[in-house]
N, C-alpha and C positions, 0 to 999 in steps of 0.2 A: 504494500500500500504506500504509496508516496501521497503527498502533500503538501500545501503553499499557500500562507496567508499574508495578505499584507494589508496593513492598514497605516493610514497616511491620506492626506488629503482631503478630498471628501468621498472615500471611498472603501471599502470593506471588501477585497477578493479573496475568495476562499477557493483554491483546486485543489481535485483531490483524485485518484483512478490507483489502477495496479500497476501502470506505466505509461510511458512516454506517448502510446499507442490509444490510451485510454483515460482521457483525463478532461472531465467534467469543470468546469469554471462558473462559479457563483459569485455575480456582485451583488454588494447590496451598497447603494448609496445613502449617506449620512447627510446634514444638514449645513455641518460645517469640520472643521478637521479636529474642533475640540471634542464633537460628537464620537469622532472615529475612538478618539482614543487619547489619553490625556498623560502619556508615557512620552512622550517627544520633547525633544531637545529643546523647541522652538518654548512648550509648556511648560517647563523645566526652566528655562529661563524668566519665563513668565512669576514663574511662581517664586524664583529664588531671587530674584536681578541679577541672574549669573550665570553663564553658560555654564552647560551641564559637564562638559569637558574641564572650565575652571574648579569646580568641586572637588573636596580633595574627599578621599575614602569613607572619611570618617563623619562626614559631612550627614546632618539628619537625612535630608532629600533623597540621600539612595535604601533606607526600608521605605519611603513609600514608593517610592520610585519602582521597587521589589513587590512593595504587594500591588500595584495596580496591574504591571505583568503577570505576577501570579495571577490574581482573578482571572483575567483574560486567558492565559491559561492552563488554570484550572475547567473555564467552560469548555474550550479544546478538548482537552484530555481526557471530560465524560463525556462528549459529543460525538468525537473522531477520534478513541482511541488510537493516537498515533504512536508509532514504535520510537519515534526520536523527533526532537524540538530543534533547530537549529533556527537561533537569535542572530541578528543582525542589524546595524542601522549605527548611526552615530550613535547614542545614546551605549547601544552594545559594546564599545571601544571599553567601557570601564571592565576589566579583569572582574574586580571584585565583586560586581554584582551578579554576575553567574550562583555562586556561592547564596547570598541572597533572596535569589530568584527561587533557586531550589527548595531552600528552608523553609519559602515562605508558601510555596505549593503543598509541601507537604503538611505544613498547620494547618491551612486551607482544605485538604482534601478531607483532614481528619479522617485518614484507615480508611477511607470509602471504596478507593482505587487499590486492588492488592495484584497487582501484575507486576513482574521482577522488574520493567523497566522502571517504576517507578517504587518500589518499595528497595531493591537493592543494589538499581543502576543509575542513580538518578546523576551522575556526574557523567554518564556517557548517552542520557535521556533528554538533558538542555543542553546544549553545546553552543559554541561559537559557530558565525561562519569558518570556514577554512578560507575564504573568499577576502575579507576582511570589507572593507567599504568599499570595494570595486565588485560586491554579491549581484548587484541590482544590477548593472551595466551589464555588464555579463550573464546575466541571467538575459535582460531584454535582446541578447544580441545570439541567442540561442534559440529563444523560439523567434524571432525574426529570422535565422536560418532556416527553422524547421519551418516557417509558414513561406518560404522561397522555395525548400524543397518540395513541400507539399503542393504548392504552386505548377511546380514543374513538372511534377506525375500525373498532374490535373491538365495538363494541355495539351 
């Protein structure tokens, strides 16, 4: 099962299938990018007067910062049991809140969720991109191949 969420903007995409071959795409549009989702850099600045990148570790903003991710997903992970979470985004650059993230999924789920990714894998369950902030470029410029190929077997 693969999958791909993003939100940002004013917009909420959710794919999901067994593969490359097979993958379902749901939008749901929001009202404004606060609506999306209130984990963003831009909110985060908002909130603190300070780039989220300025923040040092220890800073209060990254547990909430942690649980508003978690919430989000926590409804993931009883919706789309997915076998692995991989975060990305500015925001994502901070190391330390992987750690964070997880801790606070797992207060959230309270024992609800008993699958070893989450009950004994959960550092190989959230993960980084591998991608770093070049995920999304690169991401866009893959299936812009794949809708060129696709193009071409279509003609």
């Amino acid at each position: 099962m693969f999958g791909a969420i993003e939100a940002g903007g004013t917009k909420f995409i959710c794919g999901i299938g067994t593969g490359p071959d097979d993958l379902a795409t749901i939008r749901i549009p929001t009202t404004s990018p606060e609506a999306t989702i209130q984990a963003s850099g831009p909110a985060m600045e908002a909130r603190w007067g300070t780039p989220a990148r300025e923040l040092p570790p220890g800073h209060s903003a990254w547990p909430l910062e942690a649980h508003y991710l978690a919430l989000g997903l926590a409804t993931w992970v009883c919706t789309l049991s997915p076998q692995r979470i991989i975060l990305g985004g500015g925001v994502m650059q901070q190391p330390h809140l992987f750690d964070l993230i997880r801790e606070e999924l797992l207060r959230l789920l309270n024992g609800y969720i008993q699958t070893d990714e989450v009950t004994g894998n959960l550092d190989r369950f959230i993960i980084p991109t591998r991608l770093g902030s070049c995920a999304g470029v690169l991401g866009a410029l893959a299936l812009a191949e794949q809708a060129c190929t696709a193009q071409g077997e279509n003609a």
